[in-house]
C-alpha positions as CSV (number, residue, x, y, z in Angstrom):
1,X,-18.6,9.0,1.2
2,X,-20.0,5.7,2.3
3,X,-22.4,5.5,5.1
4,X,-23.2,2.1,4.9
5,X,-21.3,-1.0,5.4
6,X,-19.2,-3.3,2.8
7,X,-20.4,-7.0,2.8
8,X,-18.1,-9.7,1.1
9,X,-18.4,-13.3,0.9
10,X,-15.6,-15.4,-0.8
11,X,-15.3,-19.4,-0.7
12,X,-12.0,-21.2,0.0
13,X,-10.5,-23.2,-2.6
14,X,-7.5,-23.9,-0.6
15,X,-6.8,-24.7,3.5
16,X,-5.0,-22.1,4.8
17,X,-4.5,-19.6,7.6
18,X,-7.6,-17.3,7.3
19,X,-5.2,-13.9,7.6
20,X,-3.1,-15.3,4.3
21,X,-6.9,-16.1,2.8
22,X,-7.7,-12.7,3.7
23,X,-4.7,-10.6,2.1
24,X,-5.1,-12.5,-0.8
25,X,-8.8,-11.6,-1.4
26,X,-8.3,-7.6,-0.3
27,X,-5.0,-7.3,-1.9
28,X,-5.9,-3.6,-1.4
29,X,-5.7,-3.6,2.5
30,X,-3.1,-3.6,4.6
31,X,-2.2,-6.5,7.2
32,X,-2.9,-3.9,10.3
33,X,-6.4,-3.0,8.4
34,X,-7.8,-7.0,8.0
35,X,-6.3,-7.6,11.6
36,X,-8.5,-5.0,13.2
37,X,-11.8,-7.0,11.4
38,X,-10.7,-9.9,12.8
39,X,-9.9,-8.4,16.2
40,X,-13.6,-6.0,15.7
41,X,-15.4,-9.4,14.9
42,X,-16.7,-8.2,11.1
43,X,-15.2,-12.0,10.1
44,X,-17.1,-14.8,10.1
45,X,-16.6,-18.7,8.6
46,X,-19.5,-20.9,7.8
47,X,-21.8,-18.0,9.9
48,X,-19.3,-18.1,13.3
49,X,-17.3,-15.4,13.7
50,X,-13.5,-15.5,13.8
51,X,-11.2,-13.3,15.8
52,X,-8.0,-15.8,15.1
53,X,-5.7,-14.5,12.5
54,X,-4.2,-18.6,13.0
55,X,-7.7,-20.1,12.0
56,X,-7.6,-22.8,9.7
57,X,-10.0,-23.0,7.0
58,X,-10.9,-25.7,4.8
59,X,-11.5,-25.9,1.4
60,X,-15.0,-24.8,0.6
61,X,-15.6,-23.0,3.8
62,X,-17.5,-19.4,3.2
63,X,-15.8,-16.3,4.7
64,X,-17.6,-13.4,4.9
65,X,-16.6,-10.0,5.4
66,X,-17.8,-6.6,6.8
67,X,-15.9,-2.9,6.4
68,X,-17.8,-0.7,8.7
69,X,-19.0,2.3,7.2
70,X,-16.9,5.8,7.1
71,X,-18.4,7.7,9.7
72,X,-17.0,11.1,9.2
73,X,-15.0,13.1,7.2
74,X,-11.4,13.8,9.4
75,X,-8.8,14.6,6.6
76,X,-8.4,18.8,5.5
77,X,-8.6,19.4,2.0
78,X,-5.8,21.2,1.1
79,X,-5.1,23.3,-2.5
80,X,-2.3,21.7,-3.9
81,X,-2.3,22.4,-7.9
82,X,-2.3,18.6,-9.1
83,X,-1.9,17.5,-12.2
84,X,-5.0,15.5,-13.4
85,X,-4.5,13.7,-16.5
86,X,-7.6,11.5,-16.8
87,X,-10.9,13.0,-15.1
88,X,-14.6,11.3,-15.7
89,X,-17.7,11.0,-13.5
90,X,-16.8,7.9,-12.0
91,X,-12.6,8.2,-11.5
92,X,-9.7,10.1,-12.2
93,X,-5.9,10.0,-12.8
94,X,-3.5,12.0,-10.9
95,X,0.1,12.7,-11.1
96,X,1.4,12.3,-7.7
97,X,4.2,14.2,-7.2
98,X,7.3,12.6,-5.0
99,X,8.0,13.8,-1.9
100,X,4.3,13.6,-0.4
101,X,2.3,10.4,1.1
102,X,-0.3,9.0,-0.6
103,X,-2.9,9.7,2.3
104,X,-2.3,10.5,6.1
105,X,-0.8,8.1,8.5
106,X,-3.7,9.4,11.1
107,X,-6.3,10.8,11.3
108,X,-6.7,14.6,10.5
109,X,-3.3,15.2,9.0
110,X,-2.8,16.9,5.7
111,X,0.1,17.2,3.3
112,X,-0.8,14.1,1.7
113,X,-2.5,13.6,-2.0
114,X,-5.9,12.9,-0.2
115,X,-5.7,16.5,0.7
116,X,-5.4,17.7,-2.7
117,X,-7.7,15.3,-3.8
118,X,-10.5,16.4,-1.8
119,X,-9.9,19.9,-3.1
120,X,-10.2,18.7,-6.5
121,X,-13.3,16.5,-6.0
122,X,-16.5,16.8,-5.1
123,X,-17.0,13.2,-4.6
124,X,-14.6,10.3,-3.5
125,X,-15.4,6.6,-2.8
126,X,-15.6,5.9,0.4
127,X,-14.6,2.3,0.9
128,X,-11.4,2.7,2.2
129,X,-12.2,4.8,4.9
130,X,-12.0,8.3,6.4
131,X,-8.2,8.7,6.1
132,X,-7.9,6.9,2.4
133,X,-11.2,8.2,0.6
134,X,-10.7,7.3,-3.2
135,X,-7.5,5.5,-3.0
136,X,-7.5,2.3,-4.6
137,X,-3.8,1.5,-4.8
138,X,-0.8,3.7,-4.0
139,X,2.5,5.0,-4.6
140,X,5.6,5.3,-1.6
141,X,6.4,8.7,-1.0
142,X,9.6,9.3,-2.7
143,X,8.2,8.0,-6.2
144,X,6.4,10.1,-8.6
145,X,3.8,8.8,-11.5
146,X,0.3,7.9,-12.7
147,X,-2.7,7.0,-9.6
148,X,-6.5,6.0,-10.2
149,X,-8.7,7.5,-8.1
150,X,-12.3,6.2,-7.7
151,X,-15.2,8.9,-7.1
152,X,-17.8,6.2,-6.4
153,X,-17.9,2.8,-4.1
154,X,-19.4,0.3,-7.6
155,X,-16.2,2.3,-9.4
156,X,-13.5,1.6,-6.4
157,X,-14.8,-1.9,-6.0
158,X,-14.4,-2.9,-9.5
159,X,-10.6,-1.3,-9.8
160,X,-9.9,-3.2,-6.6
161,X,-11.1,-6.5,-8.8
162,X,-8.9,-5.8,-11.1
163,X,-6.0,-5.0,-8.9
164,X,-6.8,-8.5,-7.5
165,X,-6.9,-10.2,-10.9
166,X,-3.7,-9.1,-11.9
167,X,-5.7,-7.2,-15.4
168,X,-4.6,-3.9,-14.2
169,X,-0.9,-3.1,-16.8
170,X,1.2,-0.9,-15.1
171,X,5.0,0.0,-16.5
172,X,7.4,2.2,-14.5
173,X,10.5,4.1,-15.2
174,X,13.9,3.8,-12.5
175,X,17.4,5.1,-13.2
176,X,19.8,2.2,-11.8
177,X,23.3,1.6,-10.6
178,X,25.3,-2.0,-10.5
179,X,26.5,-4.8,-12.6
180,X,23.2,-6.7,-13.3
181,X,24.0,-10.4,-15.4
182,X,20.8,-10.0,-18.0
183,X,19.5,-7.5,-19.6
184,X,16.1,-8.0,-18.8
185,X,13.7,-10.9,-16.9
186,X,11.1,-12.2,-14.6
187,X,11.5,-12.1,-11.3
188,X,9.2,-14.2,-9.7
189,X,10.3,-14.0,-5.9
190,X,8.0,-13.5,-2.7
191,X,8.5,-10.5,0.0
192,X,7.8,-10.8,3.3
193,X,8.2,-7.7,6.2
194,X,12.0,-7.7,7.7
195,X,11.1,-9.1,10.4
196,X,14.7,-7.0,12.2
197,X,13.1,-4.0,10.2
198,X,9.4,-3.5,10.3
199,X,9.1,-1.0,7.9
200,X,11.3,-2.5,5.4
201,X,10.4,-5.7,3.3
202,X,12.5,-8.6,2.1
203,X,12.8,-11.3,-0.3
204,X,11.6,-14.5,1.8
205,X,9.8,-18.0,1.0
206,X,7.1,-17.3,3.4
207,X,6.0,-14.3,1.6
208,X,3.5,-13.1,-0.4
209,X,3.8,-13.7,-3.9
210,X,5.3,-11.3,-6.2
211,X,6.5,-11.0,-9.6
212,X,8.1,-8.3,-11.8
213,X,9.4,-7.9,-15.6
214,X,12.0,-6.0,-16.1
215,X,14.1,-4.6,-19.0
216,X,17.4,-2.1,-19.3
217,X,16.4,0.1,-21.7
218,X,19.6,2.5,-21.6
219,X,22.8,1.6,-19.9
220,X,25.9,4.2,-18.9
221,X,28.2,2.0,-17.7
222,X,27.2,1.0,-14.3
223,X,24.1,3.1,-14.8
224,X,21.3,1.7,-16.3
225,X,17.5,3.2,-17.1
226,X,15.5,0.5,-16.3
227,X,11.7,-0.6,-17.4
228,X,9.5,-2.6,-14.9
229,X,6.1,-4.2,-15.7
230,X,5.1,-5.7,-12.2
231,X,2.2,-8.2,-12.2
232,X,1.8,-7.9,-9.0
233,X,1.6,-5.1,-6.2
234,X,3.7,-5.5,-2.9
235,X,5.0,-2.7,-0.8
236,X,8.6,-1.7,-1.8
237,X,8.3,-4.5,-4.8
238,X,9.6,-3.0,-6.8
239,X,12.7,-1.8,-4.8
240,X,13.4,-4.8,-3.4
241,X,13.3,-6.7,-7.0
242,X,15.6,-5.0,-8.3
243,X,18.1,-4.9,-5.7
244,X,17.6,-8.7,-5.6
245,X,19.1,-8.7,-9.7
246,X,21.7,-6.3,-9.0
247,X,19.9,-3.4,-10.0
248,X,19.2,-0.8,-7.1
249,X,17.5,2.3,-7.4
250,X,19.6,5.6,-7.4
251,X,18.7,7.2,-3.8
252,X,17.4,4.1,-2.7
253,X,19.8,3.6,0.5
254,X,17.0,1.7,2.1
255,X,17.8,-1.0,-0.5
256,X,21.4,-0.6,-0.8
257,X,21.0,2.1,-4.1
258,X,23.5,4.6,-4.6
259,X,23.9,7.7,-2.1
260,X,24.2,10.6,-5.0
261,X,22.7,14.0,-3.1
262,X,24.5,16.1,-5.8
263,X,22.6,15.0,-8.6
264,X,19.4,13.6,-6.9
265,X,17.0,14.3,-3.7
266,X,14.7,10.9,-3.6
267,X,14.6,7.3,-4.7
268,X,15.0,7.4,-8.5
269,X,11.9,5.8,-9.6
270,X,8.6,7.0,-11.8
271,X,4.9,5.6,-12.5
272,X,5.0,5.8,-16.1
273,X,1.4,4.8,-17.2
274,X,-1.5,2.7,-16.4
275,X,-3.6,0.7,-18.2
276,X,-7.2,-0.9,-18.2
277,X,-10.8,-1.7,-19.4
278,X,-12.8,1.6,-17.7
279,X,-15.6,-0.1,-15.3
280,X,-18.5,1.4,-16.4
281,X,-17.6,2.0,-20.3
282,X,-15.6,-1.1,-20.9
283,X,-13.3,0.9,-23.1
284,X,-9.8,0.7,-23.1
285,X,-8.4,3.4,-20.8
286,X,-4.5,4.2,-21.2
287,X,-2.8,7.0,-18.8
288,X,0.5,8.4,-19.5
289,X,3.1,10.7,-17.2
290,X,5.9,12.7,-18.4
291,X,9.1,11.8,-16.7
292,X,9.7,14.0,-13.8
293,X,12.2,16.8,-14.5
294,X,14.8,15.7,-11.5
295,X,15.3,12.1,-13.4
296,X,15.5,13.9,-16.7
297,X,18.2,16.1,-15.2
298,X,19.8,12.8,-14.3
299,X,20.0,11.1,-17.6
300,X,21.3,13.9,-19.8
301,X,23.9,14.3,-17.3
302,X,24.8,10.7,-18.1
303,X,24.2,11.3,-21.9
304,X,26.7,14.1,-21.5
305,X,29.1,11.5,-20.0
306,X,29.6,13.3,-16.6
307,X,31.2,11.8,-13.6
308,X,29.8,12.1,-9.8
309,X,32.3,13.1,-8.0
């Protein structure tokens, strides 16, 4: 783990609100996360600190940023069997299995992959704190698939460039149910929070951008197994894309998907592989999953033309 602090310092090309300027540069963090710097006084513009997540900058102002260190080690590690499909000395590749959190919601909790994670490793980064150590992006509960893990801060901060930059190529797998009018697309359509449902997101102007291709690969009428390449990473993005094209995900009820608890138990959806230049090697790194058995179960029902009834 980290003991010391993480300095940043990024220049403005644009004027905007200094919490938009901030999500944009740590794509990685969450709004709560970059509100407690600003509210902790780690911000500062031009050398004065900010506390405002209002403040105006202008275009060439310089923001820099400090993440206090991780101070102790508060999440049990926990046995948990995973599936590793990529290991090296400076990151991994897990398959996260649906049905558990990424990492805790506080402090001390277990269940999550963290857990398992620090059962497996001997050494996580530390950059994201004593509750996420290693986690460089994530995966909602209820899907399944393919998750870097970084064992070293230089690692962790260089997958979170490439998370920024978009150079990170990441497909997914979702069975589907509705009567979408193309085969396949771009959606390039910003999500904001609900702000009637704060743990639910929404397509809305204001939001951050977001963009997804998608592509039916198989279709069973109304049901349709359904590739998705998105560019960028949003919370629930890809959920709420393709309900926005007519496409919900099986088990999604959150997003208007099909209620089917005799043929499924979570949101139908599956990180299928991952690919990028390795940080430290530069050589092309490609991670595959196998589909999880539950969505196989699903689509050979469909091949055998059953009916839910």
């Amino acid at each position: 783990m980290s003991n010391t602090s993480q300095n940043f310092s990024f220049t403005a090309e644009s004027s905007q609100r200094i919490d938009k300027f901030l999500s944009d540069s740590l794509s990685d963090k969450s709004r709560s996360f970059l509100q407690n710097l600003l509210s902790n006084e780690k911000i500062s513009v031009n050398g004065k600190v900010k506390s405002k997540k209002s403040f105006k900058l202008k275009v060439g102002d310089i923001v820099e940023i400090e993440i206090p260190p991780v101070i102790a080690l508060e999440t049990p590690a926990e046995d948990m069997n995973l599936n590793i499909l990529y290991e090296d000395e400076h990151l991994l590749a897990v398959l996260k299995p649906w049905g558990i959190l990424t990492h805790p919601l506080h402090a001390g909790k277990g269940g999550s992959l963290v857990s398992g994670l620090l059962h497996q490793c001997e050494f996580l980064s530390g950059i994201n704190g004593v509750m996420r150590p290693g986690i460089v992006h994530r995966l909602d509960r209820c899907t399944s698939g393919v998750l870097i893990v970084a064992k070293e801060d230089q690692t962790h901060r260089k997958l979170q460039e490439y998370f920024s930059n978009r150079t990170i190529q990441k497909t997914y797998y979702a069975l589907c149910y509705g009567n979408p009018k193309q085969q396949e697309g771009i959606i390039n359509s910003p999500i904001a929070r609900d702000p009637k449902r704060r743990t639910f997101q929404i397509i809305d102007e204001s939001g951050r951008e977001s963009i997804s291709h998608y592509k039916i690969v198989k279709s069973w009428n109304k049901f349709h197994f359904v590739q998705i390449k998105p560019k960028t990473g949003r919370t629930h993005q890809i959920r709420v894309h393709l309900q926005s094209v007519g496409l919900p995900i099986l088990g999604d009820t959150d997003y208007q998907g099909r209620f089917m608890p005799k043929w499924l138990k979570r949101v139908q959806l599956h990180s299928r592989s991952i690919e990028f230049l390795h940080p430290v090697t530069q050589k092309r790194v490609f991670i595959k999953s196998s589909i999880d058995a539950d969505m196989i179960s699903v689509i050979r029902r469909l091949n055998r033309g059953e009916r839910y009834v």
